[in-house]
N, C-alpha and C positions, 0 to 999 in steps of 0.2 A: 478832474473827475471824468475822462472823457474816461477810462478804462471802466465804468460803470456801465455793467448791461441792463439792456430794457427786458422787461417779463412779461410775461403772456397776462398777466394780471392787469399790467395798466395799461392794455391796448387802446381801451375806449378814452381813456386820457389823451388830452393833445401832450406831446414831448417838444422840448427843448432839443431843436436838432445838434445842439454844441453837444452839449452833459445828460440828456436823457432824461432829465427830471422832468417831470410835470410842471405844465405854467402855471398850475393853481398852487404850488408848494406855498408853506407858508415856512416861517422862519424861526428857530429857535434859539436862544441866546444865553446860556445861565453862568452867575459866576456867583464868587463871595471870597470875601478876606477874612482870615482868623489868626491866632496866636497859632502861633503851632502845637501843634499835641505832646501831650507827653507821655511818658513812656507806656508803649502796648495800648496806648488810644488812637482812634481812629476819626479823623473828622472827612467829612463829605463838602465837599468846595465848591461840586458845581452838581446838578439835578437837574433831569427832564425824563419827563413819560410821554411816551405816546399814547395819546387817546385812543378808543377802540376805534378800528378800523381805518386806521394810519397805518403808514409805514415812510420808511424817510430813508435818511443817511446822516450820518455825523461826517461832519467835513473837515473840525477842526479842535481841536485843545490846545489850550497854554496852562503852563503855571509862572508862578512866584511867587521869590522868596525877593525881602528887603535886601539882603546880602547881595542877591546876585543882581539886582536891578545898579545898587551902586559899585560894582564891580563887576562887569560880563567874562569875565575870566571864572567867576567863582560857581560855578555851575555844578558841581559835588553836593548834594544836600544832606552831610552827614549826618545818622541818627534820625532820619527819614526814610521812609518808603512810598514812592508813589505808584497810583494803582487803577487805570484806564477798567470800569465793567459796565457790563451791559447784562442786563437782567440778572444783577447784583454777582454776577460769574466774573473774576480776571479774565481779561482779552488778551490772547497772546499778540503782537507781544509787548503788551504794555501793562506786564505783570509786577516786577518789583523794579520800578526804575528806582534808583538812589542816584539820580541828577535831572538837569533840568532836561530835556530833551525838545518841548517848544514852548520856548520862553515868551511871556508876556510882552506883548506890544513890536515883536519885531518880524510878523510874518512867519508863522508858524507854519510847519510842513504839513499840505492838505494830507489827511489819511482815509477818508471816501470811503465809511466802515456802514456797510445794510444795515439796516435797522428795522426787524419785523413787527406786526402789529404789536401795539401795545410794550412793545422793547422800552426800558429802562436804562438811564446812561447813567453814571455816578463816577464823577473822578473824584479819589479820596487820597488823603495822605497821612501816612501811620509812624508814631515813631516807634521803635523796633530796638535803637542800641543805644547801652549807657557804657560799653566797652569804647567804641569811637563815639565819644560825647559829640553834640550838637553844636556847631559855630554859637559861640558866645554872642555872637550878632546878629543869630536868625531875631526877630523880633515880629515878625511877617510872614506868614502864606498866603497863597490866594492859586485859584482857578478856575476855568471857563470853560466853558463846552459851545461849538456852534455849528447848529446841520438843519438843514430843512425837513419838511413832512408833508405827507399829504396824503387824500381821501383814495383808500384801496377799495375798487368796485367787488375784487374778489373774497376780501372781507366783509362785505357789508351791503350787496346791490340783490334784491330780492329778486327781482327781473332775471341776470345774469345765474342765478343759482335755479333758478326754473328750468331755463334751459341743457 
């Protein structure tokens, strides 16, 4: 996260000389497991809003499927689509993955994505195709989202908008 800039907003914040974030951040954590969807459904795996007058960063997502947990080979999620938004918009580029891209429990690749006040995060996963049917095995998804937040003076400090 070091490639994260500081902004003129959270000056009066003390920062984390590593990663820039405020020492007050606090920590967000969301996941869930479901069947998988069926066709042209959409289920929502993982949720988080930021409060008013927050602002953060999402640092990291995983998913899973049962298939690819007992096979790491199997990483194709056929007849799925998965779909990284934030304030319910696809984020490029984690717009129609159809495979795993950071899998569940093995150290997922940090993605360090702003997140401005009141920002909404949702990773979902849609099934889309009965042309390339679905692994006979899927029997499981699941996903996470995890990034910090914290109190923005520029949204919210009555003093600082006086001036």
């Amino acid at each position: 996260m070091s490639g994260l800039s500081t902004s003129q907003s959270c000056d009066s914040a003390r920062l984390c000389a590593r990663c820039s974030v405020p020492l007050d951040a606090k920590i967000f954590d969301e996941s869930s497991f479901s069947d998988p969807p069926d066709l042209n459904r959409s289920i929502t795996l993982a949720h988080f809003e930021l409060p008013p007058q927050y602002c953060g960063v999402l640092e990291f997502f995983s998913q899973f499927t049962d298939v690819q947990a007992r096979d790491h080979s199997r990483i194709r999620t056929f007849g799925l689509v998965w779909t990284l938004r934030i304030n319910r918009r696809p984020f490029y580029p984690y717009l129609q993955m159809d495979h795993i891209v950071n899998p569940w429990g093995f150290g997922s690749f940090q993605v360090a994505l702003r997140l401005e006040e009141r920002a909404c995060v949702d990773l979902v996963v849609r099934g889309v195709s009965d042309v390339q049917p679905r692994d006979a095995d899927l029997k499981k998804v699941a996903g996470r989202i995890f990034g910090r937040y914290w109190y923005n003076p520029e949204y919210g400090d009555v003093e600082r908008r006086r001036a």
